[in-house]
C-alpha positions as CSV (number, residue, x, y, z in Angstrom):
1,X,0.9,13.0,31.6
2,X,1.9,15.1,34.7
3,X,0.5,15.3,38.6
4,X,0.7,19.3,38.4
5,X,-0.4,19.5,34.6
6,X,-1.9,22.9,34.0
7,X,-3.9,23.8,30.2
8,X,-2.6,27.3,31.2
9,X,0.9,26.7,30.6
10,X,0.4,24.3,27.5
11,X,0.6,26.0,24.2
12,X,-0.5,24.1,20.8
13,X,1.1,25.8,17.6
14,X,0.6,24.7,14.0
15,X,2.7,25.9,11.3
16,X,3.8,28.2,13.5
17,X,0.3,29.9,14.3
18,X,-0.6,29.8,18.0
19,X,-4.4,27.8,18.5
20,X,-6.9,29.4,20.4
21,X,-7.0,27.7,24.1
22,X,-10.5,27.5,23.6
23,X,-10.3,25.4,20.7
24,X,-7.9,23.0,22.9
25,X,-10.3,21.6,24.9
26,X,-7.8,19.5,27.8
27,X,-9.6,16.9,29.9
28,X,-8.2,14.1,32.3
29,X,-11.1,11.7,31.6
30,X,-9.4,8.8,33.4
31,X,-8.6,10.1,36.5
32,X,-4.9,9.2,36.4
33,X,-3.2,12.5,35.4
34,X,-3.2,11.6,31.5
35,X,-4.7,15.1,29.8
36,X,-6.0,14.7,26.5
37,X,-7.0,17.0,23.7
38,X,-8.2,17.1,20.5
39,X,-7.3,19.1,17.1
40,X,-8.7,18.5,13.7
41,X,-7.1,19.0,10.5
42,X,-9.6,19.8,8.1
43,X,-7.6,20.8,5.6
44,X,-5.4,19.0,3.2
45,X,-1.7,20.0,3.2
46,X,1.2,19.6,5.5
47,X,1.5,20.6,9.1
48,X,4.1,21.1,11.8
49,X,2.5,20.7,14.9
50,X,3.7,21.9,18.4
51,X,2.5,21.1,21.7
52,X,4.9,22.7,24.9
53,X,4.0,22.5,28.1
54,X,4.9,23.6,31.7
55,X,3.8,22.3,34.8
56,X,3.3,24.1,37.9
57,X,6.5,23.5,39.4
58,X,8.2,25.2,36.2
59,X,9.2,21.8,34.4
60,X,8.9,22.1,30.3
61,X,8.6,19.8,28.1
62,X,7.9,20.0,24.1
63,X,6.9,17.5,21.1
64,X,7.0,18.3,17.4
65,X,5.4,16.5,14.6
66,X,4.4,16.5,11.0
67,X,1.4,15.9,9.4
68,X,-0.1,15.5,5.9
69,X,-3.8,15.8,5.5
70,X,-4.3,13.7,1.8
71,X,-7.4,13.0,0.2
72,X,-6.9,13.1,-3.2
73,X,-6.2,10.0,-5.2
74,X,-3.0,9.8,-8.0
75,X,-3.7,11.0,-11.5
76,X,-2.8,8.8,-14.2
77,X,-2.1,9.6,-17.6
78,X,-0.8,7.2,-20.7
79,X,0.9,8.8,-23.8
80,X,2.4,6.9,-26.5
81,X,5.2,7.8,-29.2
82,X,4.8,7.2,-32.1
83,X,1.3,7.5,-31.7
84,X,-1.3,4.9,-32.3
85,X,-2.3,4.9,-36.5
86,X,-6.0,4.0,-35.5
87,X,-7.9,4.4,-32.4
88,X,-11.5,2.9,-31.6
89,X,-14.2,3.8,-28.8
90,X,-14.2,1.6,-25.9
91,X,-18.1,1.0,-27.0
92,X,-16.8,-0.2,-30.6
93,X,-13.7,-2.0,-29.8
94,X,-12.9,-5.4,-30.7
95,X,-12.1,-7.6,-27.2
96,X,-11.3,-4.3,-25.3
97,X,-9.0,-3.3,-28.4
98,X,-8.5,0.6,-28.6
99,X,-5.3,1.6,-29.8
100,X,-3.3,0.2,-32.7
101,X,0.3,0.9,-34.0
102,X,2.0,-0.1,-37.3
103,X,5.2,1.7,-36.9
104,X,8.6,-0.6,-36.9
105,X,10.0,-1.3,-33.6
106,X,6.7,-0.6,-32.2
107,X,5.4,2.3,-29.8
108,X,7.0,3.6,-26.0
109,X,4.4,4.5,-23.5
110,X,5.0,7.2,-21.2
111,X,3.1,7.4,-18.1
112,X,2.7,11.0,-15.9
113,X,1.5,10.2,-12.6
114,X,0.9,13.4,-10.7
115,X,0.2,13.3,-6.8
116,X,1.6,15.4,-4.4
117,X,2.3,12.0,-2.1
118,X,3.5,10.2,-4.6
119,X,5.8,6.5,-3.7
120,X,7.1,4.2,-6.4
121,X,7.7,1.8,-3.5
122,X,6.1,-2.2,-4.6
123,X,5.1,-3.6,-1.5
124,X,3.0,-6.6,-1.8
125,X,0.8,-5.9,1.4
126,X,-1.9,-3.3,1.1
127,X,0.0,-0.5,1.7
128,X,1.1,2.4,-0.5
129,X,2.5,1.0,-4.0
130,X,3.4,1.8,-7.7
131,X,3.1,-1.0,-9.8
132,X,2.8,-1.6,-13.6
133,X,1.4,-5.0,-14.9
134,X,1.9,-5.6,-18.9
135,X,0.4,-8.5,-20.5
136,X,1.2,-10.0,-24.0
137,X,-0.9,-12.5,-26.2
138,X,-2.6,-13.1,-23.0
139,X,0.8,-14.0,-20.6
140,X,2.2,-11.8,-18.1
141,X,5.6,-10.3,-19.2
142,X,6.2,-7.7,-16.7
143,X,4.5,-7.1,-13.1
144,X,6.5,-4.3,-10.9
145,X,7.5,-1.3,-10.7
146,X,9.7,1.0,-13.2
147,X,12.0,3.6,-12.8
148,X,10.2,6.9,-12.5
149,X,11.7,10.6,-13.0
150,X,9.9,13.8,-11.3
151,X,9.6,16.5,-13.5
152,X,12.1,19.6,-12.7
153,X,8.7,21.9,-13.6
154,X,6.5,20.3,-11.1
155,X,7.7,18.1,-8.2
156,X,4.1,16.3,-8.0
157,X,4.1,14.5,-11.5
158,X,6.4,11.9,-12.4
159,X,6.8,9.7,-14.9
160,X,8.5,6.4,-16.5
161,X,8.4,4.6,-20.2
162,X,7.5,1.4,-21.1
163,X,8.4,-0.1,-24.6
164,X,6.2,-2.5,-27.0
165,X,8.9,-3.6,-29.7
166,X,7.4,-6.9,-31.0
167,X,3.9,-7.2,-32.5
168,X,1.3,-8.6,-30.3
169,X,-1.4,-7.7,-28.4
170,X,-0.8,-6.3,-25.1
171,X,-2.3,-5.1,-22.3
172,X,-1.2,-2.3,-20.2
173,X,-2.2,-1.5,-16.2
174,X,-0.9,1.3,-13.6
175,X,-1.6,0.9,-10.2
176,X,-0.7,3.7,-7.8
177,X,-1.6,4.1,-4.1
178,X,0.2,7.3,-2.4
179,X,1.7,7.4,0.7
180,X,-1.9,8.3,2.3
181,X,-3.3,5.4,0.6
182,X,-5.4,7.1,-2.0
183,X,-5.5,4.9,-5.0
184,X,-6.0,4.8,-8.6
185,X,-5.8,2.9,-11.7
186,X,-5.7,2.9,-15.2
187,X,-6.6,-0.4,-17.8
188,X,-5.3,0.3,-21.4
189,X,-5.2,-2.4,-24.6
190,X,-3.7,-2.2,-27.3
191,X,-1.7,-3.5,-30.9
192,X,1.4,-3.6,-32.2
193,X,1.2,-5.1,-36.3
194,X,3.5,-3.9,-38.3
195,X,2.6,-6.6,-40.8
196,X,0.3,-5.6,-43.9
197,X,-1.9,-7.6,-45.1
198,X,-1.5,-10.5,-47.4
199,X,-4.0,-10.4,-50.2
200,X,-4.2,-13.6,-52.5
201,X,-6.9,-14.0,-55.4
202,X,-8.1,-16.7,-56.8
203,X,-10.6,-18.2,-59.6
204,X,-13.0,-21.0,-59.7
205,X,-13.4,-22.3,-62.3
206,X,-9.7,-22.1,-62.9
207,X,-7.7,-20.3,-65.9
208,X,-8.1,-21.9,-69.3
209,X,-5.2,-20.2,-70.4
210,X,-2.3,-17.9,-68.4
């Protein structure tokens, strides 16, 4: 906004790179000495944009901001230690049932979310969230979010563990929306027996003799 605004003494940068002043179109639409352009980032990434200006009686002004172009939603990925001792096809499994574990003091899950927006903040609007939802026997016994660790090889992926110690049947959900609101999820079921089975025989008609 400016009375002696002049396109020929504005400059528009990006990531340092000068734009073309014919790809800055500048146009006072309104009449009131408000001069708008507009610059698309196609791209995705992150941007430093630049826009100085100097009127015609030598006054300069300048505004700086950054910009993340994001279109790509989190990845999430489940691993479990000690691994499941039987595994079933989704098409095959008993109520949803894919992954079972017999080993004492039950399995840890470790979930590698990998985005390069990537927030762990809960927030109960829709807005950009982590959460993790773990159901047992059919009752809720966690709903938020853990603590996650980025990876020192790669600053996109991050991850956090959940334990199942007890038997019971569980279910297991990751939500995560980044910071662009790209969001994802991932459903998993699962058992934890540690108990083999009891096997008991008998005859009819009885024994005549033991």
């Amino acid at each position: 906004t400016d009375t002696n605004f002049t396109s020929g003494y504005t400059t528009v940068t990006v990531n340092g790179k000068t734009v073309d002043k014919t790809d800055v179109n500048w146009t006072d639409t309104s009449k009131t000495n408000v001069y708008t352009a507009k610059y698309k980032f196609s791209e995705e990434g992150a941007y430093t944009l630049t826009v100085e200006t100097t009127d015609k009686a030598t006054n300069y002004s300048s505004v700086t901001e950054s910009v993340v172009v994001d279109k790509t939603a989190p990845e999430i990925k489940v691993e479990y230690t000690p691994a499941a001792s039987n595994t079933e096809s989704s098409e095959t499994a008993t109520d949803g049932v894919t992954k079972y574990f017999n080993a004492e003091g039950g399995t840890k899950a470790t979930i590698t979310i990998t985005d390069k927006n990537f927030t762990d903040t809960n927030i109960a609007v829709d807005n950009d969230f982590t959460k993790v939802t773990v159901t047992k026997d059919g009752k809720e016994i966690h709903n938020g979010t853990l603590t996650w660790t980025q990876s020192e090889n790669n600053p996109d992926e991050y991850t956090a563990t959940y334990e199942f110690k007890e038997d019971g049947a569980y279910t297991l959900e990751v939500e995560s929306k980044d910071k662009a609101t790209n969001g994802s999820s991932v459903t998993e079921s699962l058992v934890v027996d540690t108990k083999a089975p009891e096997i008991k025989v008998e005859y009819t008609p009885t024994a005549s003799n033991t």
